[in-house]
C-alpha positions in Angstrom: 4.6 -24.4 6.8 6.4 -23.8 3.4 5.5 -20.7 1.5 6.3 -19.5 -1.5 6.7 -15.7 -2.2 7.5 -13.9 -5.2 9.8 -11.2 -4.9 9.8 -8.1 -7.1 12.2 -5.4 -5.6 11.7 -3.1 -9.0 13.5 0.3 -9.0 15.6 2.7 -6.9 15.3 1.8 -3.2 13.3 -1.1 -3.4 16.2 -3.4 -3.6 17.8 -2.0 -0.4 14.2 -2.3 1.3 13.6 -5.8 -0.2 16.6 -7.2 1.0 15.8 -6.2 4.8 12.5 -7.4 4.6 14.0 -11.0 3.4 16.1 -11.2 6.4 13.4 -10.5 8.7 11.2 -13.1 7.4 13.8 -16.2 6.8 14.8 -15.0 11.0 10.6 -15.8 11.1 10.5 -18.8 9.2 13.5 -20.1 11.5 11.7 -19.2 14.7 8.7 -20.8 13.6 9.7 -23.8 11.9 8.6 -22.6 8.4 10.6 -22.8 4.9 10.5 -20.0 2.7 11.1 -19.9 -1.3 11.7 -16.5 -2.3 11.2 -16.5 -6.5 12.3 -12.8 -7.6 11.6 -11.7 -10.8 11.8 -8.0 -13.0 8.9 -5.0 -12.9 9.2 -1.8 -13.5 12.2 0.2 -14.9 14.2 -2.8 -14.6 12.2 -4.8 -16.2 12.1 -2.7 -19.3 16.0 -1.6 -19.1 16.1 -5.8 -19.4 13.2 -7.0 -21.5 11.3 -3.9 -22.9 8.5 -4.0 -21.2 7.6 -3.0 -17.2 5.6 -6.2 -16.4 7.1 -9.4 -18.7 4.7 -12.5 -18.8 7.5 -14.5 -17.1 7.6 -12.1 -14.2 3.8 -12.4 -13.9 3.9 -16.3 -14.3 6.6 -16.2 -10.8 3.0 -13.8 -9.2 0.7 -16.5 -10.2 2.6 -19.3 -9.0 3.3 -17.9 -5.5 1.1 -17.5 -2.4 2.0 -14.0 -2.1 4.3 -11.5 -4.0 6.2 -9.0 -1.9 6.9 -5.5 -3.6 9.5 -2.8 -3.6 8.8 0.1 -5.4 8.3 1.3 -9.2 9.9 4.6 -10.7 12.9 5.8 -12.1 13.3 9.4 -12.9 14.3 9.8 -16.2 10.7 8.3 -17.4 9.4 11.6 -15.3 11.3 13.6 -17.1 9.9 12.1 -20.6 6.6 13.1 -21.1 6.8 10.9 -24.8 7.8 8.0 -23.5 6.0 5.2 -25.0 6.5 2.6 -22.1 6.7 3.8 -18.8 7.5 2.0 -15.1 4.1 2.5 -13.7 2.7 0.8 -16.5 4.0 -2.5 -14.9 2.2 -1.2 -11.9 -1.1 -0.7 -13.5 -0.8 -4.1 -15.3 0.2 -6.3 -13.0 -2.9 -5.1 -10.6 -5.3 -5.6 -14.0 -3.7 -9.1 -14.7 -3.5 -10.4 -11.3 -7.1 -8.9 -10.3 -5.8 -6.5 -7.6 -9.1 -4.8 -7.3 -8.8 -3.9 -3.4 -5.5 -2.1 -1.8 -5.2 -2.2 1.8 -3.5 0.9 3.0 -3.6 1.1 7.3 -2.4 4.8 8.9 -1.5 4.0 12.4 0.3 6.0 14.7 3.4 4.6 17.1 3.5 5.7 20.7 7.7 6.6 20.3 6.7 8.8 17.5 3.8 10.6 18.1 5.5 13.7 18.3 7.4 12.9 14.4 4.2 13.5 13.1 3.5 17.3 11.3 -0.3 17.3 13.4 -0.9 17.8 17.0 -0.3 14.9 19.7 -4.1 15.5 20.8 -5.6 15.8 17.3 -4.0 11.7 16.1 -3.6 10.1 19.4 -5.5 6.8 19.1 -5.9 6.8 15.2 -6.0 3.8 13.7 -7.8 3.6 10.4 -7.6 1.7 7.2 -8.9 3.0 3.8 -9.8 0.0 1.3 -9.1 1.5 -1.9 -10.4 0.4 -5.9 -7.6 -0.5 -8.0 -8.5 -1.6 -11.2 -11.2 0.7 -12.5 -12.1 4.2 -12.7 -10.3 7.4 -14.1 -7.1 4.9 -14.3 -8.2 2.8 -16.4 -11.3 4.3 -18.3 -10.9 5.7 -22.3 -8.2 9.1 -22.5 -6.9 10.8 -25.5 -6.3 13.7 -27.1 -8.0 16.0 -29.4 -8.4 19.4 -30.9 -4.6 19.0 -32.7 -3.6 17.8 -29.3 -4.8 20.9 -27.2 -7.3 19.1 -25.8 -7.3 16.0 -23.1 -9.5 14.2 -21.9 -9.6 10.8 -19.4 -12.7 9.1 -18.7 -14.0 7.7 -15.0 -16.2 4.6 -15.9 -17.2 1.9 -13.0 -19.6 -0.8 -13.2 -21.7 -1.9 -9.9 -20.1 -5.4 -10.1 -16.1 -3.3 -9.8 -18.1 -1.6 -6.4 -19.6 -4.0 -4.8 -16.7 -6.5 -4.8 -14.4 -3.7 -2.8 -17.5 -2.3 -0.7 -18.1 -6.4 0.2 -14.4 -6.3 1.6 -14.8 -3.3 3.7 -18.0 -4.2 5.2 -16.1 -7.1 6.1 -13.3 -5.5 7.3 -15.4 -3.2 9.4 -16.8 -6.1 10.9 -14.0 -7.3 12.3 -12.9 -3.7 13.8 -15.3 -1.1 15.2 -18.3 -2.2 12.7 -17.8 1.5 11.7 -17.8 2.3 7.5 -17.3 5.2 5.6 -18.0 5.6 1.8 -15.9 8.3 0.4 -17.5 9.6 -3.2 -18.6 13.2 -4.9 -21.9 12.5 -5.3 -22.8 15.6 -5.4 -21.4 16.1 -8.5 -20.0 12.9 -10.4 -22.2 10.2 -11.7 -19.8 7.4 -11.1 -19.8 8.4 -7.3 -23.7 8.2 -6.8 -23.5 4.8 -8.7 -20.9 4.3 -5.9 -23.2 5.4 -3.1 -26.5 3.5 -4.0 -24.5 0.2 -4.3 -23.2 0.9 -1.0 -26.9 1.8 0.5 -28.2 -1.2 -1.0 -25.9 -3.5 0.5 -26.4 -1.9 3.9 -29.3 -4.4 5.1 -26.9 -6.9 4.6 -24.7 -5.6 7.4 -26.7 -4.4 9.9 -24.2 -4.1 12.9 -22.1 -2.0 10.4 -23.1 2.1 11.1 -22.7 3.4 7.5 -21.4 7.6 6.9 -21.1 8.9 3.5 -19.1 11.5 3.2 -17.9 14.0 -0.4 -13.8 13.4 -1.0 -13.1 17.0 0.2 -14.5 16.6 3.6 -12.9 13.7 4.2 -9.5 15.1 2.8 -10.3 18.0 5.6 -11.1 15.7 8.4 -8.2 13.5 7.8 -5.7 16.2 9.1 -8.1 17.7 11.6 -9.8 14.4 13.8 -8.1 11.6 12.1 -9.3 9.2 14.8 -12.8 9.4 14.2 -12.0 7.2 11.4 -12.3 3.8 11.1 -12.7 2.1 7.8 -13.0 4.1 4.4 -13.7 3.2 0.8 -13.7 4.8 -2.1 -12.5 4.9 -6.0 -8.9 4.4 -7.1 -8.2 8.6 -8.4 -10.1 9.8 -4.7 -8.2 6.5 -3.3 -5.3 7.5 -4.5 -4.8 10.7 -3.1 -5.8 10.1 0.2 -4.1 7.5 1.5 -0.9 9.7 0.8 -2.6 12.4 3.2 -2.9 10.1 5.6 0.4 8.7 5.7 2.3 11.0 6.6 0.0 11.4 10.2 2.7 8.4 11.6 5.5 10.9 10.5 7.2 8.9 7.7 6.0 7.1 4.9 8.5 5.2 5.2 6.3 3.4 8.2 3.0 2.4 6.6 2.9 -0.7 4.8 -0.3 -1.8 2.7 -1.9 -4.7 0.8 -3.5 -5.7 -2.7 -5.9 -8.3 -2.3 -7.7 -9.8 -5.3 -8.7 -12.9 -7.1 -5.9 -15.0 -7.3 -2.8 -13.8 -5.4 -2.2 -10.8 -3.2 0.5 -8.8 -3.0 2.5 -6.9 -0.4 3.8 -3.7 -0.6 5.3 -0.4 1.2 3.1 2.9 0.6 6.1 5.0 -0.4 7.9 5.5 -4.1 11.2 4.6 -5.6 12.8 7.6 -3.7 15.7 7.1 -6.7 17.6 10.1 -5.0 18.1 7.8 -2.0 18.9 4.0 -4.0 22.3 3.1 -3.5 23.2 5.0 -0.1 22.0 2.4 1.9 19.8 5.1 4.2 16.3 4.4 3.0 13.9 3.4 5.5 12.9 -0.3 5.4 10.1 -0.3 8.0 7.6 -0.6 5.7 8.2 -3.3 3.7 9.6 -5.0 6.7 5.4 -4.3 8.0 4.0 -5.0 5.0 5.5 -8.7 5.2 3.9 -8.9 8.6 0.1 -8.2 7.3 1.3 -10.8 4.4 2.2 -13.5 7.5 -1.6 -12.5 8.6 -3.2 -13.2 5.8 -1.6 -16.8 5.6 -3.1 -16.9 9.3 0.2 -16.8 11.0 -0.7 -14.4 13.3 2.0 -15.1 15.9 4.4 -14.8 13.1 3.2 -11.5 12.5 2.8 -10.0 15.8 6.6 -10.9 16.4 7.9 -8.6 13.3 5.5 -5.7 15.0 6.6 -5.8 18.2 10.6 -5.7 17.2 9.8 -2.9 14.8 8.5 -1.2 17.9 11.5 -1.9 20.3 13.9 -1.0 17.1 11.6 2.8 17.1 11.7 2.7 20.9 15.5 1.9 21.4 16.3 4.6 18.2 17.3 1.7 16.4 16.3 4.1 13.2 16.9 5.5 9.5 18.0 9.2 9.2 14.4 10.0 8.4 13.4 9.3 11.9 16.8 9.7 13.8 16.8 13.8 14.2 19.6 14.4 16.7 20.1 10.6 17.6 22.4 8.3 15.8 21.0 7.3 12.1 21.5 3.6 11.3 22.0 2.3 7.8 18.8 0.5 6.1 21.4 -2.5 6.3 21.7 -1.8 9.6 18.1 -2.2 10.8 17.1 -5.1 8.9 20.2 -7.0 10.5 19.0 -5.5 14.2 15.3 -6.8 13.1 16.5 -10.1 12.4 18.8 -10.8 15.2 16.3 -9.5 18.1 13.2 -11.7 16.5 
């Protein structure tokens, strides 16, 4: 099979983390029999240190013509620090989701059994967890009307959705939970915001046309509590890109290190790949970040072009390399801490 992928390492450690993940799948496209073309191209800081701007139309031209794009990160710290800076890093994020029609991020929590005592909750409390939240990306809070007023002492930023930007994402995860434990939550505030119960009557009315699926609707704050209290009771989630947002972060950190989960951006003409974690610019250069997610998220790209052998090889050498402490200094503790370099080259000589 020949793919081709666009490859967008961006800023601070997504070079390093780029860079493994390319060796691990040209050592799967050799096992295999598949050819790979890896296109990269400029986003984020880089991209605007280069051309001006955090998303250039050449860079989204390489997106359209691949069958996937594989992601770094976006961020560089002295845009942070700027609070008037007129062009900004994540805008390339924002953008390129809004241009190539990534309505629907796929972010997984899952824990591993060589870790389970990494993570900050109890062994009995996230034994078993595996859940996946299915989160909006190109509407709400985001992307609604902000400004300023009042001689610039007051702001305001406005949450708009329409039912068509719901029931596109709540299609996906009824799907999703179909294909898992038929078991669906909708995460809103309707209680309180009006987008939210515009959220959960969509969702209701769509319910007849799932009936194996057992729908719970639960307010962002009890799920947010929940989450670090019986995380396994969880199986699919949805919800709006601010609540979305928020907490998938929570929940990545249950594994023990975001630098495990890896996550997906489906849309309507090209999906894209990704690790959950930042830039993590105090760590680019040293050659210590952790490259297991992006090195993941290029597996649940491999499923998705239904090369699911393909896949399951990357996972089960990422577990042998956490099992045999074949591991970054984020996970290493009092054992030896490999290089991100390191890894990837392990990774790709033990496929």
């Amino acid at each position: 099979m020949k793919l081709k992928i666009a490859l967008l390492a961006g800023d601070g450690i997504g070079p390093e983390v780029i860079d493994q993940a390319v060796k691990v799948c040209d050592a799967v496209a050799t096992k295999f029999n598949h050819q790979i073309n890896w296109t990269p191209a400029l986003t984020g800081a880089a991209a605007i240190d280069a051309v001006g701007e955090p998303y250039p139309d050449a860079t989204h031209e390489v997106c359209l013509a691949a069958d996937a794009v594989l992601f770094g990160a976006i961020g560089h710290p002295r845009f942070d620090n700027d609070p008037s800076a007129k062009v900004r890093p994540e805008q390339g994020l924002l953008k390129m989701r809004k241009k190539l029609g990534l309505f629907a991020n796929v972010r997984p929590t899952f824990t591993f059994p060589s870790l389970i005592d990494k993570s900050p909750l109890k062994r009995e409390r996230i034994e078993g967890t595996d859940l996946v939240f299915l989160r909006e990306l190109t509407g709400g809070i985001y992307f609604g009307e902000r400004g300023r007023q009042d001689n610039g002492n007051t702001a305001f930023d406005t949450c708009t959705y329409t039912r068509v930007e719901v029931t596109r994402l709540a299609k996906k995860g009824f799907e999703m939970a179909m294909k898992r434990s038929k078991k669906l939550c909708c995460v809103d505030k309707a209680n309180v915001l009006e987008s939210s119960r515009l959220w959960r009557e969509t969702v209701q009315d769509m319910e007849k046309d799932y009936p194996e699926v057992s729908v719970s609707y639960e307010f962002v704050d009890a799920v947010a509590m929940r989450l670090v209290q019986w995380p396994n009771s969880y199986d699919v989630l949805i919800t709006e890109n601010l609540f979305g947002d928020i907490l998938t972060d929570e929940a990545s950190v249950i594994s023990g290190s975001m630098g495990l989960m890896p996550s997906a951006s489906l849309g309507e003409k090209v999906a894209l790949y990704e690790p959950i974690h930042g830039s993590y610019p105090q760590a680019a250069g040293k050659d210590i970040a952790n490259p297991l997610a992006t090195i993941l998220s290029a597996a649940m790209l491999f499923d998705d072009q239904g090369l699911a052998e393909e896949a399951q090889a990357i996972r089960t050498v990422v577990d042998r390399s956490l099992t045999e402490g074949i591991v970054t200094e984020d996970l290493a503790e009092n054992s030896k801490a490999y290089k991100t370099s390191e890894v990837g080259d392990w990774l790709a000589t033990h496929i």
